[in-house]
TORMARZA-518800 format. One record per residue (C-alpha): y, z, x; residue in one letter. Coordinates in pm, whole numbers, plus 50000, padded with zeros to 5 digits. Layout:
N
YZXA...
***
This chain:
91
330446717810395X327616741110273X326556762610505X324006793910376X325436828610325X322716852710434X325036882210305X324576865809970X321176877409803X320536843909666X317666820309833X318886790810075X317956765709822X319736781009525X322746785209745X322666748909788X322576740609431X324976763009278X327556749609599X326796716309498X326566717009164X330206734409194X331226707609360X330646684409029X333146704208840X335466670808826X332816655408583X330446680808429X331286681608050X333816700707922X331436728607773X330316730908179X333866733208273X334006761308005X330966781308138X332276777608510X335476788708452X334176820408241X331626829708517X334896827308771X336876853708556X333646875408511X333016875308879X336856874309047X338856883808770X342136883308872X341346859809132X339676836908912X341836804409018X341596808309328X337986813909293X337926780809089X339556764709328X337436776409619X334196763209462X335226735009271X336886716409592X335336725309873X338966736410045X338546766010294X338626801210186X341986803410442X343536775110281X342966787909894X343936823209996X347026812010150X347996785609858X347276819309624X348606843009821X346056865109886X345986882610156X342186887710275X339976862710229X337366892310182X338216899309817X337636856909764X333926865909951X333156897209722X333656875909425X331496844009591X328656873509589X329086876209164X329716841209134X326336830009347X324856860309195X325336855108820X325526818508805X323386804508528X319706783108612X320636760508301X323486748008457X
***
């Protein structure tokens, strides 16, 4: 459920494209697939599954960190703050 992030410097309405537009990850093109999983490695790195996984599905941040074994879901919201922050308008 998309709910706006006001910790995020990213207006409400861009917030709710990028989450949706996430969302369509199942069937963007592969090229978009591409680009979305190079902008989760740029802005989790070593968290970038679980990153993928948090805004491609729409599972909780407590649910992804626990099927990745991450301890605090804070390091999944630092990386949300790249990811909203750097994701593309031609997207």
């Amino acid at each position: 459920m998309f709910r706006y992030k006001p910790s995020i410097p990213v207006p409400y309405k861009r917030q709710g494209y990028i989450y949706f537009r996430s969302l369509q990850y199942p069937n963007m093109s592969e090229k978009d697939r591409q680009r979305i999983r190079a902008l989760c490695e740029r802005s989790a790195g070593h968290l970038s599954k679980a990153m993928l996984e948090y805004v491609t599905t729409g599972n909780s941040v407590k649910a992804v960190c626990h099927r990745h074994f991450i301890a605090s879901p804070t390091s999944i919201y630092r990386a949300l703050k790249r990811y909203y922050e750097l994701f593309p308008t031609d997207l």
